[in-house]
Structure formats: structure tokens, C-alpha cells
C-alpha positions as CSV (number, residue, x, y, z in Angstrom):
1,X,153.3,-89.9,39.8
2,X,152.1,-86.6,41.3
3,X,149.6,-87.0,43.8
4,X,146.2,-85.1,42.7
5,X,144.6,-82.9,45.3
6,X,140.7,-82.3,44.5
7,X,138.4,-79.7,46.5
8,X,134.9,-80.9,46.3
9,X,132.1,-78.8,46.5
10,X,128.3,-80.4,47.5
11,X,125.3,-77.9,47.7
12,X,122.2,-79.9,45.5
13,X,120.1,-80.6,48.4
14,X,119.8,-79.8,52.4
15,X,123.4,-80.1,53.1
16,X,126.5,-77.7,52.4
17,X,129.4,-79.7,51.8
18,X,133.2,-79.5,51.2
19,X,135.8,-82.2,51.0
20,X,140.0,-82.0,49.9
21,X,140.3,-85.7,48.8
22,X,144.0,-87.2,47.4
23,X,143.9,-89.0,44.2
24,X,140.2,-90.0,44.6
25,X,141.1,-92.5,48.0
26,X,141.8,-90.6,50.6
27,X,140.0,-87.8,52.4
28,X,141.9,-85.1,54.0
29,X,138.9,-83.3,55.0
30,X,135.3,-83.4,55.2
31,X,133.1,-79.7,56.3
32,X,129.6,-80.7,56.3
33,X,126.6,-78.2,57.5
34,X,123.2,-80.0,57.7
35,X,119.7,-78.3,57.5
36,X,117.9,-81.4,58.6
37,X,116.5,-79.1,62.0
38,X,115.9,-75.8,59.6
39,X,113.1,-78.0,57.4
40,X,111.9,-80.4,59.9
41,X,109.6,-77.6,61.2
42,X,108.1,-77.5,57.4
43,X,107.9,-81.9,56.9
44,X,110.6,-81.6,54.3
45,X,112.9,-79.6,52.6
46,X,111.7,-76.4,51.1
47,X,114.0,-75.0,48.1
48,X,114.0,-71.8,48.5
49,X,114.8,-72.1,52.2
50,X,117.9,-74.4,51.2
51,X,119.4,-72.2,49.1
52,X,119.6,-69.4,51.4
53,X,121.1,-71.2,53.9
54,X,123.8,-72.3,51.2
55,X,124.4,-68.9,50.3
56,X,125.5,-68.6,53.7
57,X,127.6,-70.9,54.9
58,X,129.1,-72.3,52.0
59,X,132.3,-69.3,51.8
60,X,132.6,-70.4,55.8
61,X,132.4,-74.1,54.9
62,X,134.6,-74.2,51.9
63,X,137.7,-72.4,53.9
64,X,136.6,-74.9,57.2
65,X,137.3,-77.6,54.8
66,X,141.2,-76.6,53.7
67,X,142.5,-75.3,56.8
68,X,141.2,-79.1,58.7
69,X,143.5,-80.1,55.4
70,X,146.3,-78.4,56.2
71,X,145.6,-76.9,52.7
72,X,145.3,-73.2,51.1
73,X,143.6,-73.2,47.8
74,X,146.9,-73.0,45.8
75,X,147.4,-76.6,46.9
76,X,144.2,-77.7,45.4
77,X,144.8,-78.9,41.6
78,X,141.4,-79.4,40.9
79,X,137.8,-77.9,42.0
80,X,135.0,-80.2,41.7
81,X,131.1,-79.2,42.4
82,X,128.1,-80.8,42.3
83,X,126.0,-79.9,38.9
84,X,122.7,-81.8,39.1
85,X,120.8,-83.8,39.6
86,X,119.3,-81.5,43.3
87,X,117.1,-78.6,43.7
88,X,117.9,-76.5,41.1
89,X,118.3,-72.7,43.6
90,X,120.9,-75.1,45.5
91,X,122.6,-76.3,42.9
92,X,123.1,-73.0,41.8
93,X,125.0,-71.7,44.7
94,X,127.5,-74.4,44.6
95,X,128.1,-74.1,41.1
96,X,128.3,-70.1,41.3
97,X,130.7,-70.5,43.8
98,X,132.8,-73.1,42.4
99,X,133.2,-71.2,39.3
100,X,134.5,-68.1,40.9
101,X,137.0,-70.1,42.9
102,X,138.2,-71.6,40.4
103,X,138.2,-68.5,38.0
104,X,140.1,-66.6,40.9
105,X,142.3,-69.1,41.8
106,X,143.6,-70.0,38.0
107,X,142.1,-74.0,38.6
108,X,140.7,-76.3,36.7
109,X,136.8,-77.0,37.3
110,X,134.5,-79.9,36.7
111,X,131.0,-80.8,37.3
112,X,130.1,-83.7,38.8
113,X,126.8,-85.8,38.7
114,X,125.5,-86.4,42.1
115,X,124.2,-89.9,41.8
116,X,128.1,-90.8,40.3
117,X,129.2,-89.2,43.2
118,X,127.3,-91.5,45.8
119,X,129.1,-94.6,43.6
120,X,132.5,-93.2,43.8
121,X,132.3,-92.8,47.8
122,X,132.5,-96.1,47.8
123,X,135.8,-96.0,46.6
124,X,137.2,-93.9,49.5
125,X,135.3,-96.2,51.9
126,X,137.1,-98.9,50.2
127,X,140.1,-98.1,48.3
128,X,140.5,-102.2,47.3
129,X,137.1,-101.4,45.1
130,X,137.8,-101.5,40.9
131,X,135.2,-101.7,38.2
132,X,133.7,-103.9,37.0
133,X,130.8,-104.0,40.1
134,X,126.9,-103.6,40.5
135,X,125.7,-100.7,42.6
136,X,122.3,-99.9,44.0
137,X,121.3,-96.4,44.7
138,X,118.8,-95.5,47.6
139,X,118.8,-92.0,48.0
140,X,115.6,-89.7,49.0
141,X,115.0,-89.2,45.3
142,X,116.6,-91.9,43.4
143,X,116.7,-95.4,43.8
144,X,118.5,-97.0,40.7
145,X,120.1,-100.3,39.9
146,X,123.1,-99.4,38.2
147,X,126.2,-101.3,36.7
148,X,129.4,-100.0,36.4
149,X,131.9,-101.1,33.7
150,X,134.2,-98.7,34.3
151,X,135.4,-96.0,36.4
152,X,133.0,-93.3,34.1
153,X,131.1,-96.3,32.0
154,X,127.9,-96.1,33.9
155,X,124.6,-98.7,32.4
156,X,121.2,-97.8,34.8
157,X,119.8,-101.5,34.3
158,X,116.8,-100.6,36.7
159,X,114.9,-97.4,38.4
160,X,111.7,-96.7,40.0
161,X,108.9,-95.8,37.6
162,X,107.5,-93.4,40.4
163,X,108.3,-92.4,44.1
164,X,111.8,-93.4,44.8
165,X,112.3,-95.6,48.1
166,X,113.5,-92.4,50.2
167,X,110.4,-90.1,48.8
168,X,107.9,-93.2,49.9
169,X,109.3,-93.1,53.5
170,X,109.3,-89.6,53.8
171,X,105.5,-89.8,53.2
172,X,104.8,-92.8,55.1
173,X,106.2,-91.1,57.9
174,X,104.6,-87.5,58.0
175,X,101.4,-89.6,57.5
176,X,102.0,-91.6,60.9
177,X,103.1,-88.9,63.0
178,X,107.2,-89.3,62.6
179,X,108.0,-86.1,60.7
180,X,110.8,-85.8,58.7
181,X,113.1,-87.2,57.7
182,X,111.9,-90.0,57.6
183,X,114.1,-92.6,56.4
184,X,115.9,-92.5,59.9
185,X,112.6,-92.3,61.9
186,X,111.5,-95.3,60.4
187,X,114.2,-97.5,61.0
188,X,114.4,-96.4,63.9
189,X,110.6,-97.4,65.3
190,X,111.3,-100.3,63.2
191,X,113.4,-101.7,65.4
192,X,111.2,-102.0,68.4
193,X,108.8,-103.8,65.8
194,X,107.8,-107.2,64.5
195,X,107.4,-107.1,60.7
196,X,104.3,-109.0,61.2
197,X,101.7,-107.2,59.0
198,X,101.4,-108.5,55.4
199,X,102.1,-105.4,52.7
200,X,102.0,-105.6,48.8
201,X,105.0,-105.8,46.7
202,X,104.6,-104.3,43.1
203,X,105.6,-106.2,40.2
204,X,107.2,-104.0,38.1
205,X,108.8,-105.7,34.3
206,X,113.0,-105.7,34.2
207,X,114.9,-104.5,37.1
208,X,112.9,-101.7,37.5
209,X,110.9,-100.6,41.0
210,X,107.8,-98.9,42.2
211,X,107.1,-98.0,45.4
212,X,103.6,-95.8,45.2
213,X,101.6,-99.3,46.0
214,X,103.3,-100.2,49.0
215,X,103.2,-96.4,50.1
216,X,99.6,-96.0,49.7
217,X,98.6,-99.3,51.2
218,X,100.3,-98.4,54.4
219,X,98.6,-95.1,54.5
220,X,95.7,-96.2,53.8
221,X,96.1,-99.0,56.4
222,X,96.9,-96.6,58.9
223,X,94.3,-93.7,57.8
224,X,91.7,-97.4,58.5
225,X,93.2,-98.5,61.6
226,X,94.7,-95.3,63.8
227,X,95.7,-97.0,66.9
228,X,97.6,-99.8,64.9
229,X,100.9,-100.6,66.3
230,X,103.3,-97.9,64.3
231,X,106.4,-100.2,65.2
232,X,104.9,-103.1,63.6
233,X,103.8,-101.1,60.9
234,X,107.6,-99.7,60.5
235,X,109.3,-102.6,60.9
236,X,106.7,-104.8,58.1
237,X,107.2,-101.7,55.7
238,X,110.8,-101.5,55.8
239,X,111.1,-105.6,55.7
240,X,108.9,-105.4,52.5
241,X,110.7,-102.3,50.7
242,X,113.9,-104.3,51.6
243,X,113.2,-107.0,49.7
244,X,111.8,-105.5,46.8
245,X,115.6,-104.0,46.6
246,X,117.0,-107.6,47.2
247,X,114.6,-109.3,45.1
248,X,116.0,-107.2,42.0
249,X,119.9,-107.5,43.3
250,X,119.6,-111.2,42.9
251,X,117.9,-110.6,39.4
252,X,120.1,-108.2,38.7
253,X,123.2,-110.6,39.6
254,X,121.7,-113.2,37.8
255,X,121.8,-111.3,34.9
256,X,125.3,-109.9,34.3
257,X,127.3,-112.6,36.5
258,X,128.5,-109.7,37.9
259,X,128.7,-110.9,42.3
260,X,130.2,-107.7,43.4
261,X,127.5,-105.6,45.0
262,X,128.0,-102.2,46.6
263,X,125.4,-100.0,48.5
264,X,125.4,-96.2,47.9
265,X,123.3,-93.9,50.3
266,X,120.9,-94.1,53.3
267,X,119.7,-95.8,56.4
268,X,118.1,-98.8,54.9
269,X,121.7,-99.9,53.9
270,X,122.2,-100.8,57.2
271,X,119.0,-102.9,57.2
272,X,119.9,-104.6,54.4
273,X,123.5,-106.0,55.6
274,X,122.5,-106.0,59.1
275,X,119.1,-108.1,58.9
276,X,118.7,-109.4,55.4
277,X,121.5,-111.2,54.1
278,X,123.2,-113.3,56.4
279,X,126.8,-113.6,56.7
280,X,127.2,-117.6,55.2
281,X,125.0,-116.3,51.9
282,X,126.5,-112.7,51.9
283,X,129.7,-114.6,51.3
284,X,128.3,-117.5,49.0
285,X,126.0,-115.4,46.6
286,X,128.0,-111.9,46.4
287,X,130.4,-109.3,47.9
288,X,128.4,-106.5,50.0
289,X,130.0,-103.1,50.5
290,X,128.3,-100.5,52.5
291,X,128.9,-96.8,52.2
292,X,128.4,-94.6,54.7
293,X,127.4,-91.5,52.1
């Protein structure tokens, strides 16, 4: 069976990115170009800025990403770009430019969801992985509970009714002083911490999450008490946000009998396998996967 050859094309947020992956599995290349300093001077990304900066770099990035492939673009059978969800300016770009690539070079082109993305890297992180598995999504603006029957059969059994996990940090931490982003910043503190202050957990009906309580009661904590230890605070915020996820994993494996778990996006990930499920029950209760996308 001919091997398929797919150039990937990633512009919905703060980063410019372009990958030449074989048959889904194995990555040949992978051109990123962050913006993380560029909107740390504003405390988060600002559209309009992100776009510009896709328009350019993304030509640069593109051909950075075939020739570490060994690849020109008549090798490529396929063209593949992000089409939502993301900022809707950055988005643009990457689409635009996909489309005249693919127009120019006579290839194929499809669109591909972004959060279905973050599930499928776990796939080249772990080539063994098949369907059928759950997979929890923590990324700055999503955090879903999602399980996946097939390799495109996609049910969202659970999702936060307001600030995804990555927004409420990102607040949380421009609040205290940590700037953005801050996912990383907060973990980071975190681990010089005790988690040692008590913080609410919502109850939310299903599988679903919220995350606007816990957010506000830190800030408001903090806004009452300046000089409170901020690495205490960290470390009890991130311990209580990290079980909320758990708390609804377990549910959520209850439910479908499903014991394959895999992880798709951020930090906390890391928190989670690291300090939260030890290795006997990781291995009694259900198979953990991290991805590091």
C-alpha cells in the first residue's frame, strides 16, 4: 500500500505551524513559530496581532517544514489546514494559504477541526493507539470529555458550561501577578507549594465542568488576602482543578466501560500523571496516555 504523505498547516491561535506527517504515524517534520513573547506584553493573545504575525512567517514556515523533510511540495499527496475552531483573522491566513497551495500545486485539500487534531496527536505519540478510547481535552479554550468510537466517530459526553480550565488559569494568573500564559506559570509556582488552602469544587449535572467558581474564589481570596502565599495558592488551585478533571474521568469510565484514557493538550497533563494517579491504580483502574501537543 502506498504510503500517504500529508502537509499540515496550523495557524488558529498564537502559533504558526507546519508538519509533513506519513500515513498519519510518523512525523517527518515539525516548523513551529510561537508568539507567546509578542502577546505576553498585552496578558494574552490579541487577534489582530496574531494574524499579522501569521501572515508573515507562515510562506517561511511552510517551506522550513519540507526541506527538514527532505520533501518539495510535489511529494506531498495531501494538504491539510486548520479550519476552526481559533481566532477567526488567524484562521483565515492558514486557510488562505492552504488553498492557494493546493490550488497551485494540483493537491488535494482538507480542513481539519482543531480540537480532532489535539486527539489524533496522540496517535503519532503512540502509534499502538486504535479506537475505541476516552479522551479529555484541556486546552486554553476547550476542555471537553470526549469519546471516540472511531477514528472520525467523535461523542462530546462532557464540556464546561463556562470558562474552560486554560481560560480560568490565564485569569487566575494575570490577577496574582504571573502574566501570561498562565497555564505554565502556574504549575510552575505550584511546585514550590503545599496545596494546603481549601477551594470550591462546582457541581455541575453529567460529565460536564465549570470552572468560573473556583476562578473567582481564588481571586477573590487573593484580592482579600494580598500577601497570601501565591505558591500555596497555585499549588491548592491546580490540585483542586485536577481533580475536578479526574473526578469526571472516573464517572466518565464508569459509564462507557471504556478504561483506555488519553490526555490531549497542556501543562496540567503532566500534573495529572505525574501527581495524581499513582502508578499501581494508573495500571488497575485505566490506561493513561499523555500527549505532548
Amino acid at each position: 500500500m502506498k504510503d500517504i504523505v500529508v502537509l499540515g498547516i496550523e495557524s488558529s491561535c498564537d502559533e504558526t505551524s507546519a508538519a509533513v506527517v506519513v500515513n498519519g504515524r510518523k512525523v517527518l517534520s515539525n516548523v513551529i513559530n510561537s508568539q507567546i513573547d509578542i502577546h505576553t506584553l498585552y496578558g494574552g493573545v490579541v487577534p489582530e496581532i496574531a494574524s499579522r504575525c501569521h501572515v508573515e512567517v507562515i510562506n517561511q514556515v511552510v517551506k522550513e517544514a519540507l526541506k527538514q523533510a527532505n520533501m518539495g511540495i510535489d511529494d506531498i499527496d495531501v494538504i491539510c489546514c486548520t479550519y476552526g475552531p481559533g481566532l477567526v483573522g488567524a484562521l483565515l491566513v492558514g486557510v488562505s494559504y492552504a488553498k492557494g497551495l493546493a490550488y497551485a500545486a494540483n493537491k488535494p485539500l482538507v480542513g481539519v477541526n482543531h480540537i480532532a487534531g489535539h486527539i489524533a496527536a496522540n496517535y503519532i505519540t503512540y502509534p499502538e493507539l486504535e479506537p475505541p478510547f476516552l479522551c479529555l481535552i484541556i486546552s486554553g479554550g476547550h476542555t471537553h470529555l470526549v469519546k471516540i468510537n472511531d477514528y472520525t466517530d467523535y461523542e462530546i459526553i462532557g464540556r464546561t458550561k463556562d470558562d474552560a480550565i486554560g481560560e480560568s488559569y490565564d485569569k487566575v494568573a494575570r490577577v496574582i501577578g504571573l502574566g501570561y500564559p498562565g497555564g505554565p506559570k502556574i504549575d510552575k509556582l505550584a511546585y514550590e507549594g503545599e496545596a494546603n488552602i481549601k477551594l470550591p469544587k462546582s457541581k455541575i449535572e453529567g460529565l460536564n465542568f465549570s470552572f468560573s467558581g473556583i476562578k473567582t474564589a481564588v481571586i477573590n481570596l487573593h484580592h482579600k488576602e494580598p500577601d497570601i502565599n501565591k505558591a500555596d495558592l497555585c499549588a491548592s488551585f491546580e490540585k483542586t482543578t485536577t481533580e475536578m478533571l479526574i473526578d469526571n474521568v472516573k464517572k466518565a469510565i464508569d459509564e462507557t466501560g471504556i478504561k483506555k484514557v488519553v490526555l490531549a493538550r497542556w501543562s496540567i497533563s503532566k500534573f495529572i500523571y505525574k501527581k495524581k494517579i499513582p502508578r499501581a491504580r494508573r495500571r488497575r483502574t485505566y490506561k493513561n496516555i499523555l500527549s505532548g501537543t
